[in-house]
Backbone of each chain as nested JSON, in Angstrom:
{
  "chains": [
    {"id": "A", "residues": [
      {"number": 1, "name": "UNK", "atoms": {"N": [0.849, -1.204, 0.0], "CA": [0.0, 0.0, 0.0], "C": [0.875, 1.242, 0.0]}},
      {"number": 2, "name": "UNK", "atoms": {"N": [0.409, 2.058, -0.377], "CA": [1.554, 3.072, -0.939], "C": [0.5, 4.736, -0.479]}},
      {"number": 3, "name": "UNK", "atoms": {"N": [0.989, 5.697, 0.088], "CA": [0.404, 6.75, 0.05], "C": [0.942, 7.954, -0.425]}},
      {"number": 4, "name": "UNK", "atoms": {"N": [0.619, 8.644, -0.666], "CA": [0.993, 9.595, -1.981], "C": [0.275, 11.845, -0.775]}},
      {"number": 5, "name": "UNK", "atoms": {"N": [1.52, 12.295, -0.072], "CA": [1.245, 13.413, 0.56], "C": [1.8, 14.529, -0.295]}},
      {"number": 6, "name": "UNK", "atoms": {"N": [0.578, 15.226, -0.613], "CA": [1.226, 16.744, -1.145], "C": [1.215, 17.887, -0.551]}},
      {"number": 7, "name": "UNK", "atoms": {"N": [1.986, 19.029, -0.337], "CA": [2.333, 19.519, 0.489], "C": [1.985, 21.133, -0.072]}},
      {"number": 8, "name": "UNK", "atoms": {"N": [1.134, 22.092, -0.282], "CA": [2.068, 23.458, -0.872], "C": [1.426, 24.78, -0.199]}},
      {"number": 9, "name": "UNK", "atoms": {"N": [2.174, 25.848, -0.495], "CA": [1.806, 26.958, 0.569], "C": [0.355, 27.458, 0.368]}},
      {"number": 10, "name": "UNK", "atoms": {"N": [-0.045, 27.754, 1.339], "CA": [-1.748, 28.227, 1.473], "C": [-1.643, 29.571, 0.336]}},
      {"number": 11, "name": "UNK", "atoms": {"N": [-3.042, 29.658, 0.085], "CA": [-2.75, 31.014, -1.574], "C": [-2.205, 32.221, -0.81]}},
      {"number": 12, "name": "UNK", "atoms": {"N": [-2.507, 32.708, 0.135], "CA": [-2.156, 33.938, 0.523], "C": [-0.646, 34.308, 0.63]}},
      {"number": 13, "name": "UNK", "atoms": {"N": [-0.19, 32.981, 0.87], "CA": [1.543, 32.933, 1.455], "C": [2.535, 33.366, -0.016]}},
      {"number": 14, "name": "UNK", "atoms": {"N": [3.495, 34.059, 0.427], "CA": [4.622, 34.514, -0.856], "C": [5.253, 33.698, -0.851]}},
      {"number": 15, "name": "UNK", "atoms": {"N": [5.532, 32.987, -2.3], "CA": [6.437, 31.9, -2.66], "C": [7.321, 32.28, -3.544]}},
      {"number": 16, "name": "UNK", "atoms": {"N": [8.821, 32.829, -2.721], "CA": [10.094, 33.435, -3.584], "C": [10.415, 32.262, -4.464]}},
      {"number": 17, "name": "UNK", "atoms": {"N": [10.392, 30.904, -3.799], "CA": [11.031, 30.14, -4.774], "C": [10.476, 30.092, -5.902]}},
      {"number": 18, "name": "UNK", "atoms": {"N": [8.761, 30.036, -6.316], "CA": [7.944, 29.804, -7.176], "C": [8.24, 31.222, -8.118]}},
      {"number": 19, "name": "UNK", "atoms": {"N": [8.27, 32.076, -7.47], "CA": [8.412, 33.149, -8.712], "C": [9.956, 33.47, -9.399]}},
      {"number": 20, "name": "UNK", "atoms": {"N": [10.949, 32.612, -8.687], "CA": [12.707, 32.631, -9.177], "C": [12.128, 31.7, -10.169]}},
      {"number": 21, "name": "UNK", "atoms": {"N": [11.45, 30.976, -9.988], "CA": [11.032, 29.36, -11.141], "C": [10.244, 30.185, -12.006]}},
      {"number": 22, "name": "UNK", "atoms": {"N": [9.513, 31.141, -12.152], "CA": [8.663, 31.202, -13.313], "C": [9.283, 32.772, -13.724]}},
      {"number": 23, "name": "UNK", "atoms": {"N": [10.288, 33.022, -13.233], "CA": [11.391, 33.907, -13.961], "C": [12.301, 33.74, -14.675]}},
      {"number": 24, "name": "UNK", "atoms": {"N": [12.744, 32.417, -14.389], "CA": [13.508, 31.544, -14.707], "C": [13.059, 31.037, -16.42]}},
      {"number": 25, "name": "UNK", "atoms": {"N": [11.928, 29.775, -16.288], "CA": [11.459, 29.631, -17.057], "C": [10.964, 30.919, -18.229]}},
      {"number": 26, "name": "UNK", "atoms": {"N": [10.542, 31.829, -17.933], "CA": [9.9, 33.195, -18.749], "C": [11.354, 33.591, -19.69]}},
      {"number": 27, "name": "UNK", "atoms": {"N": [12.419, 33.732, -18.87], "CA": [14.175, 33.969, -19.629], "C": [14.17, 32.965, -20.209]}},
      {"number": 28, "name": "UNK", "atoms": {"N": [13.422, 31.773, -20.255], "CA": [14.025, 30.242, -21.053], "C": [13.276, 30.304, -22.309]}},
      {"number": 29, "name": "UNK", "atoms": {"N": [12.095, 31.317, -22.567], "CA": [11.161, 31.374, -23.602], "C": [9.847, 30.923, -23.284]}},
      {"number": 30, "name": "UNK", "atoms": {"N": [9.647, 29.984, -22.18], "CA": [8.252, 29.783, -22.217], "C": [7.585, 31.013, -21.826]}},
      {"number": 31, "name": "UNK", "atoms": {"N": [5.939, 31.001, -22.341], "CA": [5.383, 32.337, -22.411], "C": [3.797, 31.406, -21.759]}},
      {"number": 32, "name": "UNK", "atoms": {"N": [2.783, 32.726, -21.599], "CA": [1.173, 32.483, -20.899], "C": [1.807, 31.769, -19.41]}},
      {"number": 33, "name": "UNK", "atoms": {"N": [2.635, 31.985, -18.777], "CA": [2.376, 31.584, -17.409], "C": [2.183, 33.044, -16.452]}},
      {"number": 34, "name": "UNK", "atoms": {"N": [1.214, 32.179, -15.73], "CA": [1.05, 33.614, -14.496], "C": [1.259, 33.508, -13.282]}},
      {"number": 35, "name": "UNK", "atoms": {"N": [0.953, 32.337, -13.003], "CA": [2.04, 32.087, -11.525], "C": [2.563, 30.536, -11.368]}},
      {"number": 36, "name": "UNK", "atoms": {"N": [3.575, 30.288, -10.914], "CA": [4.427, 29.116, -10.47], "C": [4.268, 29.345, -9.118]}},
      {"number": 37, "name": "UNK", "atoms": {"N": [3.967, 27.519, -8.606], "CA": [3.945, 27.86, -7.047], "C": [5.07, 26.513, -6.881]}},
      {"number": 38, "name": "UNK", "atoms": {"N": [5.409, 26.233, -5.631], "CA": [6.431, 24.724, -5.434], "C": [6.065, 24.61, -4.462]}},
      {"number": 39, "name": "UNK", "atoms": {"N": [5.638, 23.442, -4.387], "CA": [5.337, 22.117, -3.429], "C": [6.225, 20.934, -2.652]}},
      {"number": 40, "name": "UNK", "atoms": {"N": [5.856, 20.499, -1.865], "CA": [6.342, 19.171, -1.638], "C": [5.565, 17.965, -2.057]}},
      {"number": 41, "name": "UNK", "atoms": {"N": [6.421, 16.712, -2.275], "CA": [5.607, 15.689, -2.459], "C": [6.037, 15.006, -1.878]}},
      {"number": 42, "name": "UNK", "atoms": {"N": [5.186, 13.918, -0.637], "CA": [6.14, 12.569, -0.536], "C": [5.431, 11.002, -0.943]}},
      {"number": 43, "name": "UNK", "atoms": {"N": [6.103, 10.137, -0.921], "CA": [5.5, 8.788, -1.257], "C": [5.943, 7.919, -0.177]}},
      {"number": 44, "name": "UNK", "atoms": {"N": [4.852, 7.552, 0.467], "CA": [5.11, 6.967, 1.567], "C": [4.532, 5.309, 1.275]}},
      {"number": 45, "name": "UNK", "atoms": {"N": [5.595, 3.97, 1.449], "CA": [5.257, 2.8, 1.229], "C": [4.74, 2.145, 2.765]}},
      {"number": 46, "name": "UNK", "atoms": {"N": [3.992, 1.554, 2.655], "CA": [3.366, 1.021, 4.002], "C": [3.028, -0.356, 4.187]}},
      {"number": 47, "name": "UNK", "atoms": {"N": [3.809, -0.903, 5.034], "CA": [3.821, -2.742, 4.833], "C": [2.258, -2.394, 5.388]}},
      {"number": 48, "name": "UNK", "atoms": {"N": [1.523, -4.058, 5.244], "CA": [0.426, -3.976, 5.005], "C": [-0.327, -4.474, 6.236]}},
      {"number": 49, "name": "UNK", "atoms": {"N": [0.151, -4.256, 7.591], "CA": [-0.229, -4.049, 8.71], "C": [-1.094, -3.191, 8.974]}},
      {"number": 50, "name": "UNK", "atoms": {"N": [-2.097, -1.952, 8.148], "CA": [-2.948, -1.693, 8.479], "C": [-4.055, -1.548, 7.605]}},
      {"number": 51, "name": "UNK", "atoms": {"N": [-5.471, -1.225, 7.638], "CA": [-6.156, -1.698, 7.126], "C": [-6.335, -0.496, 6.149]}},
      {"number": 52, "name": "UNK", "atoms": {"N": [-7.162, 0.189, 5.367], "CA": [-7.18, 1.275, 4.615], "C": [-7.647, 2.453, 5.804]}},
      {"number": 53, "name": "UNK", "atoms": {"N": [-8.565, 2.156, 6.004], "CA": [-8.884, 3.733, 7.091], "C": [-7.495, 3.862, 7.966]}},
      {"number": 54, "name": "UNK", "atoms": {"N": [-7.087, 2.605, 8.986], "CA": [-6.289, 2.952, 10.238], "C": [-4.965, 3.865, 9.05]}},
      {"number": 55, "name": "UNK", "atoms": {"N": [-4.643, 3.253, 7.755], "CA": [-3.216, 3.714, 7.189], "C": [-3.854, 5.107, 6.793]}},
      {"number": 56, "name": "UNK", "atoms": {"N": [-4.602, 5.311, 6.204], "CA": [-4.822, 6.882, 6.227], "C": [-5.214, 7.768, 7.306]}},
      {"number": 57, "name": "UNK", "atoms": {"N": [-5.847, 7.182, 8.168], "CA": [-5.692, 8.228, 9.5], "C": [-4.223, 8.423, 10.09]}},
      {"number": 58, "name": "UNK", "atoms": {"N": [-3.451, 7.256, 10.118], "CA": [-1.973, 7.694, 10.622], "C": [-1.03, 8.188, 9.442]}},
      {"number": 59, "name": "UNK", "atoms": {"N": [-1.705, 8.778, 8.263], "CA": [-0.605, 9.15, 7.467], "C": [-0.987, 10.95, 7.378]}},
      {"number": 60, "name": "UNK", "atoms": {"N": [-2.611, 10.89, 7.83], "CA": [-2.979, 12.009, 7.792], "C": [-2.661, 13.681, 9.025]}},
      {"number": 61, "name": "UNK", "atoms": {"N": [-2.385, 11.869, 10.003], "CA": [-1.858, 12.384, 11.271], "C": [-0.064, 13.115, 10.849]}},
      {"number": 62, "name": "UNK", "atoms": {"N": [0.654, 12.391, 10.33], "CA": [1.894, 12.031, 9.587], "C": [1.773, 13.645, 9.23]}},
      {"number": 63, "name": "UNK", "atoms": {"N": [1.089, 13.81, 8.418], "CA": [1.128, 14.679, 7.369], "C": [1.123, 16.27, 7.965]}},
      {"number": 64, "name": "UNK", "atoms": {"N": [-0.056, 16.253, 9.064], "CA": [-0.454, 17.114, 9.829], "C": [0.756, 17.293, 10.608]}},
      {"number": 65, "name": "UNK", "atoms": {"N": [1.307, 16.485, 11.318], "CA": [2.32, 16.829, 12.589], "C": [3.943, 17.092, 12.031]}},
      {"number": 66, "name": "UNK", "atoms": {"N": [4.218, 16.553, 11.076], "CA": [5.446, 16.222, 10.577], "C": [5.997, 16.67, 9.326]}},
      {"number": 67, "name": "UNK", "atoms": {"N": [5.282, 16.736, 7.684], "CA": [5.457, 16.553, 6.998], "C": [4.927, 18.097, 6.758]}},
      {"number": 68, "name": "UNK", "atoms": {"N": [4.354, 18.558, 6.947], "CA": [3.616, 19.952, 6.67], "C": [3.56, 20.853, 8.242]}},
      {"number": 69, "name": "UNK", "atoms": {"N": [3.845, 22.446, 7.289], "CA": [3.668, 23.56, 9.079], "C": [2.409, 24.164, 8.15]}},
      {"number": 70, "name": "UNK", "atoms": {"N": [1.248, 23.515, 9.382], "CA": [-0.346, 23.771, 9.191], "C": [-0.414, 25.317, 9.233]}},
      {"number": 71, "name": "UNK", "atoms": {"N": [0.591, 26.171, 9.967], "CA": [0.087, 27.713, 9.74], "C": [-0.036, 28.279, 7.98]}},
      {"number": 72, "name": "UNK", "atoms": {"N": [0.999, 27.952, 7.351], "CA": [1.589, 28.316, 6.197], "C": [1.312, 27.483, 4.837]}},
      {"number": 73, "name": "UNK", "atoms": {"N": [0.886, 25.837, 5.048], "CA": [1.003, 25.203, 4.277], "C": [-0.529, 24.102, 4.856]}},
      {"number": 74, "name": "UNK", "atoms": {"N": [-0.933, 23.998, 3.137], "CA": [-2.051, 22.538, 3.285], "C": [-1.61, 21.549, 2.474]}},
      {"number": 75, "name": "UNK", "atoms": {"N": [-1.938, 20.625, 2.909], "CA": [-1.688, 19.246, 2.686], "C": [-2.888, 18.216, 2.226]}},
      {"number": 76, "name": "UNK", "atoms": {"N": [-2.614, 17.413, 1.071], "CA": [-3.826, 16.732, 0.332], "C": [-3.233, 15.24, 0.435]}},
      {"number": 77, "name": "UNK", "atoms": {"N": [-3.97, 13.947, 1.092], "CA": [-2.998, 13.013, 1.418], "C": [-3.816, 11.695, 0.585]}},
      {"number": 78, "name": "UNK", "atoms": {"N": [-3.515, 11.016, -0.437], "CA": [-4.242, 9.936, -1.43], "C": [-3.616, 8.694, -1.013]}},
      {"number": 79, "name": "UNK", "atoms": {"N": [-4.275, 7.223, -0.81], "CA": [-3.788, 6.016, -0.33], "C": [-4.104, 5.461, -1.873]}},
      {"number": 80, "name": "UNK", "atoms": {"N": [-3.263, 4.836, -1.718], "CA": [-3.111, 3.458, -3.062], "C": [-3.2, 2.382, -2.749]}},
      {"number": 81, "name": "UNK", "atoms": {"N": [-4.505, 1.399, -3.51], "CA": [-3.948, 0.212, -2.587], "C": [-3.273, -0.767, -3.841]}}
    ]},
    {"id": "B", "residues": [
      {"number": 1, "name": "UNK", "atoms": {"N": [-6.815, 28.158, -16.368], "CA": [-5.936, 26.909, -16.537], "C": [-4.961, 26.119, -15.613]}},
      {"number": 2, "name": "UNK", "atoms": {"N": [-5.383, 25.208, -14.968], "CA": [-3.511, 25.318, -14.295], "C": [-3.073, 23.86, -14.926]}},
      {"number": 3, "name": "UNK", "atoms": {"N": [-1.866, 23.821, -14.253], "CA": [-1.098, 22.733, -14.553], "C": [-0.154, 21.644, -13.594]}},
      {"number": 4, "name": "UNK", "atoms": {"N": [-0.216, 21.169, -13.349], "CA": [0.4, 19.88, -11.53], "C": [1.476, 19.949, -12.021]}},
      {"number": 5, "name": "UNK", "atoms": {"N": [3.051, 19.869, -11.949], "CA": [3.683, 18.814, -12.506], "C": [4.849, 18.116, -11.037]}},
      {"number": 6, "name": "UNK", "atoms": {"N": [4.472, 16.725, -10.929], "CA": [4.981, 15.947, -9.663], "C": [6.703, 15.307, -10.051]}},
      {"number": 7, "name": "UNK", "atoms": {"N": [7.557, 15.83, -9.608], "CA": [9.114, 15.156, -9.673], "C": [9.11, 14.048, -9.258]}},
      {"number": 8, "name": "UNK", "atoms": {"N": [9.601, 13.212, -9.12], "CA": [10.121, 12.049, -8.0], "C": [11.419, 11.406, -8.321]}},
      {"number": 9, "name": "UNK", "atoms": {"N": [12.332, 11.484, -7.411], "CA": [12.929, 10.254, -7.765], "C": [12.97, 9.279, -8.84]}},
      {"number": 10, "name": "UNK", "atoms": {"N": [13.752, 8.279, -9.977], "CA": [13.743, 7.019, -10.445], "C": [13.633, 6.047, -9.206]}},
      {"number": 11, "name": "UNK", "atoms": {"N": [13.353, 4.845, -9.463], "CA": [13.178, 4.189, -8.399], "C": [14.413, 3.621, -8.028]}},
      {"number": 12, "name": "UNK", "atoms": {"N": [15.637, 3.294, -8.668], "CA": [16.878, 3.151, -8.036], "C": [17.425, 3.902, -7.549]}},
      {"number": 13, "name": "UNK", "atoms": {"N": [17.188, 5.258, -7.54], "CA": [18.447, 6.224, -6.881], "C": [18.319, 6.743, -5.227]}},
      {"number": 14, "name": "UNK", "atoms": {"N": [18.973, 6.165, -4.625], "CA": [19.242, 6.817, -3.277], "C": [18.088, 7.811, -3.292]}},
      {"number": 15, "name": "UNK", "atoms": {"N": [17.521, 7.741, -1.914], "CA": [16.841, 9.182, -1.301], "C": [17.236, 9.218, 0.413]}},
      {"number": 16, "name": "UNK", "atoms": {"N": [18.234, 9.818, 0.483], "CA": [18.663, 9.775, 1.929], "C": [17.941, 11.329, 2.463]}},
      {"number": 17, "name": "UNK", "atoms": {"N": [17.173, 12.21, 1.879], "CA": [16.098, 13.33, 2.498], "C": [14.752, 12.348, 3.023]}},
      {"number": 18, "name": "UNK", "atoms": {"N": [14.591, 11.523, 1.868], "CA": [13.41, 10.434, 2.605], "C": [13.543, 9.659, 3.765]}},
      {"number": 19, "name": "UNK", "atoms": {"N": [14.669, 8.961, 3.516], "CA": [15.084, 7.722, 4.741], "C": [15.018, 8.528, 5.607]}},
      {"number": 20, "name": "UNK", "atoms": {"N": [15.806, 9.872, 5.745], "CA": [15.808, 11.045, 7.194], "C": [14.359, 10.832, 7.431]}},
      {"number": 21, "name": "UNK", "atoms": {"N": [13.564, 11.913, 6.611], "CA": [11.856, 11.37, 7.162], "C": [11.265, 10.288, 7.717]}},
      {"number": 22, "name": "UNK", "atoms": {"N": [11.798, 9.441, 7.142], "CA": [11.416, 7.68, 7.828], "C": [11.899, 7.484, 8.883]}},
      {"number": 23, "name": "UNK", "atoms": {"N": [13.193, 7.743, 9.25], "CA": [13.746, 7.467, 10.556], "C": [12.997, 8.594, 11.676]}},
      {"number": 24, "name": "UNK", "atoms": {"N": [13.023, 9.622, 11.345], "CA": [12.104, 10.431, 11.962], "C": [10.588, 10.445, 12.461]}},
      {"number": 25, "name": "UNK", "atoms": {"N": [9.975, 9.582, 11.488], "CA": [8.691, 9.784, 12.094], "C": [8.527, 8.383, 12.499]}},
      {"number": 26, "name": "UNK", "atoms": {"N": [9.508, 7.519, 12.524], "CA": [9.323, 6.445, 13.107], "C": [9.913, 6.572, 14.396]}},
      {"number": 27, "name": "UNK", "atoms": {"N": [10.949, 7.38, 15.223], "CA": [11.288, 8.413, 15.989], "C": [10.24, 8.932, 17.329]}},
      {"number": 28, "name": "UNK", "atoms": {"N": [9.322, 9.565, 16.076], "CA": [7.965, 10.068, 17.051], "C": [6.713, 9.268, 16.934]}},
      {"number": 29, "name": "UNK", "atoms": {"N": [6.996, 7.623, 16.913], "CA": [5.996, 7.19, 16.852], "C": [5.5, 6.379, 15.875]}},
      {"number": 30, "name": "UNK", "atoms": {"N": [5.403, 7.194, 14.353], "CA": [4.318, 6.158, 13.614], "C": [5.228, 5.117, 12.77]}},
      {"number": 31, "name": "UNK", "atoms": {"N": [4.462, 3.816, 13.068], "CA": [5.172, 2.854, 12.551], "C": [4.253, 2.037, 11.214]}},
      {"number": 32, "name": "UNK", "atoms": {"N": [4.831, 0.616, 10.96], "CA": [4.242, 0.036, 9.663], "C": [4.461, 0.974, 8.176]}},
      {"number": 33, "name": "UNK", "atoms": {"N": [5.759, 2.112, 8.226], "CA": [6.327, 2.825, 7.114], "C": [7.545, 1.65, 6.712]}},
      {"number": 34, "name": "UNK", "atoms": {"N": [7.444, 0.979, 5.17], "CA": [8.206, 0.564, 5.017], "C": [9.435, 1.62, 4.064]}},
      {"number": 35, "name": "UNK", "atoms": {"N": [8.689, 2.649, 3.418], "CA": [9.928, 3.417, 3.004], "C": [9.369, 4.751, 2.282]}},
      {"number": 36, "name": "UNK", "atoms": {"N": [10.034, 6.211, 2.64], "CA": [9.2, 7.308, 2.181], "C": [10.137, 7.6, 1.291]}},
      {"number": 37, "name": "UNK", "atoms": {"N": [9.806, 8.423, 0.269], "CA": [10.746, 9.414, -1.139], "C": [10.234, 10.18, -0.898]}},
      {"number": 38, "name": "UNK", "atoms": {"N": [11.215, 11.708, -0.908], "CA": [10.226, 12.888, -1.07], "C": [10.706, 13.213, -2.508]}},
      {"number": 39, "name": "UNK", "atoms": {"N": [9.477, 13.993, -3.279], "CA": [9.905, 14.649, -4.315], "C": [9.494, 16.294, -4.546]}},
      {"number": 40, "name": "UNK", "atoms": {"N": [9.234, 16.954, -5.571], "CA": [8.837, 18.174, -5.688], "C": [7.602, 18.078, -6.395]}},
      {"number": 41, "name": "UNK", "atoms": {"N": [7.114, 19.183, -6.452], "CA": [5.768, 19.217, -6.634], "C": [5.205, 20.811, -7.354]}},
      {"number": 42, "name": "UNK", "atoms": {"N": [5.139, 21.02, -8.609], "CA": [5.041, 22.355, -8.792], "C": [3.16, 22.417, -9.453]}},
      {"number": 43, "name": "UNK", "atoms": {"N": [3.038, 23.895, -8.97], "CA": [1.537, 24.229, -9.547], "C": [1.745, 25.414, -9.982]}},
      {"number": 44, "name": "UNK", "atoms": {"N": [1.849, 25.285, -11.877], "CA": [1.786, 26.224, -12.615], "C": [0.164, 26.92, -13.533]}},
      {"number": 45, "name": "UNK", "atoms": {"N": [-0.237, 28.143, -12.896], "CA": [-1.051, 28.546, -13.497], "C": [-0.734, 29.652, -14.687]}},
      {"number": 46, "name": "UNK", "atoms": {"N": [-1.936, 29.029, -15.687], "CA": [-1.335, 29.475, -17.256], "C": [-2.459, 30.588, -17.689]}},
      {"number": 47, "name": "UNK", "atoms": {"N": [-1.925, 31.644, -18.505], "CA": [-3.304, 32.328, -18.759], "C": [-3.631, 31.868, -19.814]}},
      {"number": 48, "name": "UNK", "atoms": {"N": [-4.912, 32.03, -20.236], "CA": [-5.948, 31.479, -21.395], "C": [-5.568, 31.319, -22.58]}},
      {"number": 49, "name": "UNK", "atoms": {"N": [-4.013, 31.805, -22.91], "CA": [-3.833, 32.175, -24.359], "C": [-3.238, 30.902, -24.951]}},
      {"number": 50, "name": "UNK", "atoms": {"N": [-3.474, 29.858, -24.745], "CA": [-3.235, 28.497, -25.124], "C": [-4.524, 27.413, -25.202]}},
      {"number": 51, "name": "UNK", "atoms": {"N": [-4.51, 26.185, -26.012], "CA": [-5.421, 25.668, -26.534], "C": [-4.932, 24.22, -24.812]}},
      {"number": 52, "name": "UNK", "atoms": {"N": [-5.837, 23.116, -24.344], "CA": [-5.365, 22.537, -23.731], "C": [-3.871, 21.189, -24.423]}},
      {"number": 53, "name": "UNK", "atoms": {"N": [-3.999, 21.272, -25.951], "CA": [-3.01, 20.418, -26.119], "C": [-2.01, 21.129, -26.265]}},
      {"number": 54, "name": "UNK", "atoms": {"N": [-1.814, 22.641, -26.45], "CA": [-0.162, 23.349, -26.269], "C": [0.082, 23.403, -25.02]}},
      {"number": 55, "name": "UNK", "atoms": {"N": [-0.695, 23.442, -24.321], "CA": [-0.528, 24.286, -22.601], "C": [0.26, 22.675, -22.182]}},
      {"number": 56, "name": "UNK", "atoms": {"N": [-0.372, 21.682, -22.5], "CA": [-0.037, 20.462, -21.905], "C": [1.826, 19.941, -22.98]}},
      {"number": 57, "name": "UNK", "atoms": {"N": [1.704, 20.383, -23.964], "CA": [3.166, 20.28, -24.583], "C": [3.976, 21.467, -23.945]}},
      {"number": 58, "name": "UNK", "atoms": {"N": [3.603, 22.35, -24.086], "CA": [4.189, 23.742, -22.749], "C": [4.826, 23.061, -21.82]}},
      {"number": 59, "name": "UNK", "atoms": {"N": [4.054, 22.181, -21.202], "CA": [4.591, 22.054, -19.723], "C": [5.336, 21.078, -19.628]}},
      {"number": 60, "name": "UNK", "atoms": {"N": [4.766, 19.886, -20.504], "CA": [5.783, 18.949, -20.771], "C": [7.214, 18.985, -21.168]}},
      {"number": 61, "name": "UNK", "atoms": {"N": [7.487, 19.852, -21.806], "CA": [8.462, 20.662, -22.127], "C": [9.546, 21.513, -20.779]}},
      {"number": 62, "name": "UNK", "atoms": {"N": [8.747, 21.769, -20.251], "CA": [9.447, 22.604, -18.723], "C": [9.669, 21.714, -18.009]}},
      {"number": 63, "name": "UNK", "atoms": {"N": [8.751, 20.718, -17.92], "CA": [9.31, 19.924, -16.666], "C": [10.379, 19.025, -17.149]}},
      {"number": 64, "name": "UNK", "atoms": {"N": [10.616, 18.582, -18.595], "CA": [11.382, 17.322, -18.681], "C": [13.034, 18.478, -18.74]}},
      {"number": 65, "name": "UNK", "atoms": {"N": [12.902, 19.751, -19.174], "CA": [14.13, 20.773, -19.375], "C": [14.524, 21.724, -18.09]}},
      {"number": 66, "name": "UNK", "atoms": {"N": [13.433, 21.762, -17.36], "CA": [13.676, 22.738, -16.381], "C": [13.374, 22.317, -14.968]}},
      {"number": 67, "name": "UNK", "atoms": {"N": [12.254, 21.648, -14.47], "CA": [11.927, 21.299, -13.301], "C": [12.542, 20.171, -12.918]}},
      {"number": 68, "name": "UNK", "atoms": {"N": [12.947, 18.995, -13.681], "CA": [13.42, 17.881, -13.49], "C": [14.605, 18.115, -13.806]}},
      {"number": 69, "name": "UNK", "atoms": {"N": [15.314, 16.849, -13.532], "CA": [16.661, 16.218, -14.084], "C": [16.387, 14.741, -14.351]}},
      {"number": 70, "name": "UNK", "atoms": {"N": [16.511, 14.945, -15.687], "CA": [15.603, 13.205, -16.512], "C": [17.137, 12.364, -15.96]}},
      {"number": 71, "name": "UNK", "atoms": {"N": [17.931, 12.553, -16.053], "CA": [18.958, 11.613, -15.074], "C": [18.344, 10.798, -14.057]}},
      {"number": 72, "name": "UNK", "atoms": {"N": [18.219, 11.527, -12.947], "CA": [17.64, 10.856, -11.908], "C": [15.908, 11.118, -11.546]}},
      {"number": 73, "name": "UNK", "atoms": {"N": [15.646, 11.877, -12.22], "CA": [13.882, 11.927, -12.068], "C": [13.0, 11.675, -12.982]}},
      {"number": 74, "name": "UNK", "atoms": {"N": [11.855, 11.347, -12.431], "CA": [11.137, 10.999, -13.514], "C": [9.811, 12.196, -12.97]}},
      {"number": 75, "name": "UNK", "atoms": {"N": [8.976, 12.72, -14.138], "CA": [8.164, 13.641, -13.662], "C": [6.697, 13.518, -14.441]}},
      {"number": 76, "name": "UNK", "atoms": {"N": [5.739, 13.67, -14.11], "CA": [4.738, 13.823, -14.339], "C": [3.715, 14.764, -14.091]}},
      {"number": 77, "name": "UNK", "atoms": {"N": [3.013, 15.258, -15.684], "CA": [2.192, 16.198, -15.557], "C": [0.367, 15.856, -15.786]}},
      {"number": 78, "name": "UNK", "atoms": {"N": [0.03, 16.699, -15.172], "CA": [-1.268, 16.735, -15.194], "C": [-2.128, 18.599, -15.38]}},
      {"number": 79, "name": "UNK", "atoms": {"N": [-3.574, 18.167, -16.244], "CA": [-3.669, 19.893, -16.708], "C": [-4.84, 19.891, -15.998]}},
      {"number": 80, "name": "UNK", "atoms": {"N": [-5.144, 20.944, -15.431], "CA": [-6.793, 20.987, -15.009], "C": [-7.106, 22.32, -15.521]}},
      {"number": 81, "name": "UNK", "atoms": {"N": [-7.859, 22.141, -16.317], "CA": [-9.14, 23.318, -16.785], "C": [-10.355, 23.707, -16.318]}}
    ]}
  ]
}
């Protein structure tokens, strides 16, 4: 079972890195972009000791406590089975 | 328009930023993780002046030249309209 956490800044928050990236890209020639944002992603593999709900409540927990700062950033968390 | 596009890792190459995460949140607790990768994660919004099959060669284009390193990553895009 495999879970799949994405990570990226809430809309209000300024993302220097996202706009060095779509400055970046804009000097490279690509054109029609209006904003670049950057994220995290992680892929989390999960021996199969838990059942589908218990592995997404503790990945959601995961996600919430560890993997993401809830002031600044939301988090979207998908299980695979 | 926007546009996802998810980095990750190839599946052979070292991720010692992940294993850190793994050892870590196994650290504070949550267990039954047999192994995390982190990757990047970008959300590019496009303005209208593209049809959805350029916007989606657009991006395909950025991520395999600019967001990635086809060496060691493999990346995938997705368009939402």
């Amino acid at each position: 079972m495999k879970a799949k956490v994405y990570v990226n800044l809430k809309s209000g928050v300024l993302d220097p890195q996202g706009k060095a990236i779509q400055h970046s890209v804009e000097l490279l020639g690509f054109s029609g972009i209006s904003d670049v944002r950057q994220g995290k992603y992680f892929e989390i593999s999960l021996d199969g000791s838990m059942d589908n709900q218990r592995a997404l409540e503790s990945v959601e927990k995961m996600a919430r406590e560890v993997l993401s700062n809830p002031i600044i950033e939301d988090y979207r968390v998908e299980i695979e089975t």
